[in-house]
N, C-alpha and C positions, 0 to 999 in steps of 0.2 A: 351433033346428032347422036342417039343412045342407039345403042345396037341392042339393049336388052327385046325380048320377045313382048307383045302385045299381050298381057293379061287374059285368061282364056272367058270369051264370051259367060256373062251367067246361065246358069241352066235353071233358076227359078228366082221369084222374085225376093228381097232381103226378110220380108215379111213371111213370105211361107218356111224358108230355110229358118227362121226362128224358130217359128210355128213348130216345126220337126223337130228343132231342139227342147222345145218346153215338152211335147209329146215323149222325147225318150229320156229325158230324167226323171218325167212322171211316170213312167210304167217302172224306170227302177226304183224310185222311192216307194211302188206299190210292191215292189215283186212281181212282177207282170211280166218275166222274161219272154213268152209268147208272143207280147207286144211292141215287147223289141224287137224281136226275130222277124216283126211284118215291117219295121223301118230301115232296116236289113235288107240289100239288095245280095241275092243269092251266093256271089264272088265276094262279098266282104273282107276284106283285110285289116288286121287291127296289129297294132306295132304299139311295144310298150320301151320305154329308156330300160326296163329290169328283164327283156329278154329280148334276145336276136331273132327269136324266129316270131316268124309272123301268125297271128291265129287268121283261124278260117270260121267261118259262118258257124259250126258247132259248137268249136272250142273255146269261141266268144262267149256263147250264151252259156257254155257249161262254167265257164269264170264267174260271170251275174249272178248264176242261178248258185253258184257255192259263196263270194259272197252275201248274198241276199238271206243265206240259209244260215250263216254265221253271224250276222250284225242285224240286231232291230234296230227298230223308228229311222229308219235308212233317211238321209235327206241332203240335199247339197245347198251348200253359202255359196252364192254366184257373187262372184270379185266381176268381172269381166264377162260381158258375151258381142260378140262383133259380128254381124256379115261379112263371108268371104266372097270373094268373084265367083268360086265354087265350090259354098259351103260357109260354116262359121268357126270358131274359135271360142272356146270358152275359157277362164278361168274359175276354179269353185274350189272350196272345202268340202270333201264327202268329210260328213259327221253321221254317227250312229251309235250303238250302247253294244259292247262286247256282253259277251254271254258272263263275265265274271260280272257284268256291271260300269267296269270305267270306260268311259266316255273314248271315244274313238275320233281321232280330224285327221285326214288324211290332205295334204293339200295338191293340188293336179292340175295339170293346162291338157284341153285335147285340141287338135287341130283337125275337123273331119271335114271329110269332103262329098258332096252329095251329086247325085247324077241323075235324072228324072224320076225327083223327089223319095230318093233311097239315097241312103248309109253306105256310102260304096269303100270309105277307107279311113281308118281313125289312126293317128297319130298321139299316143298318150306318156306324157312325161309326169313322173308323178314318185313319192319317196314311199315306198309299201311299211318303212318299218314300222308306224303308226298300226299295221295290222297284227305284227306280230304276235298282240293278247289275243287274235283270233284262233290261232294256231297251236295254241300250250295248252 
């Protein structure tokens, strides 16, 4: 008999929790950081592998809004998207065109978790030095 814990009930159906995920890749491949900010549940927490502390609901969108402001034709290659028990799982390539020109692929897994149909926590593992011609 497993002693692991019971999987915690869904909080919306695998269909809607997609549905939120097409919704906030398309407001970033728009620049639409506003729009994110509405899929955003207020308490937001967002954890990357390239830094310990955790952002908060502003510091999030102030990230977006400074990539979004540095990379055009913004757009993401989905490897992977799964329903989670609560929330989904993506894998994708952000590609975009640095301000010199050359072509930018970042590649990323995020693990978020949704709580009556909001963004309540993201988990992002992903290699930034791809950005680094954003920066020079």
């Amino acid at each position: 008999m497993s002693s692991d814990p019971a999987p915690p009930a869904p909080d919306a159906a695998p269909a809607d929790v997609l549905a939120l995920a097409d919704r906030l890749f398309a407001a970033i491949e728009a620049g639409d950081i506003d729009a994110v900010g509405d899929l955003y549940d207020e308490d937001v927490r967002v954890w990357t592998n390239i830094d310990p502390r955790e952002r908060d609901l502003r510091r999030s969108l102030n990230v977006l809004r400074w990539l979004t402001s540095h990379l055009q034709d913004i757009r993401y290659e989905i490897r992977r998207r799964d329903a989670l028990p609560d929330g989904f799982l993506q894998e994708h390539t952000l590609r975009g065109t640095a301000p010199d020109g050359s072509e930018v692929a970042m590649p990323a897994c995020l693990v978020v978790t949704v709580r009556d149909g909001r963004i309540v926590r993201i988990h992002e593992y992903l290699d930034p030095s791809p950005l680094s011609s954003l920066t020079t």
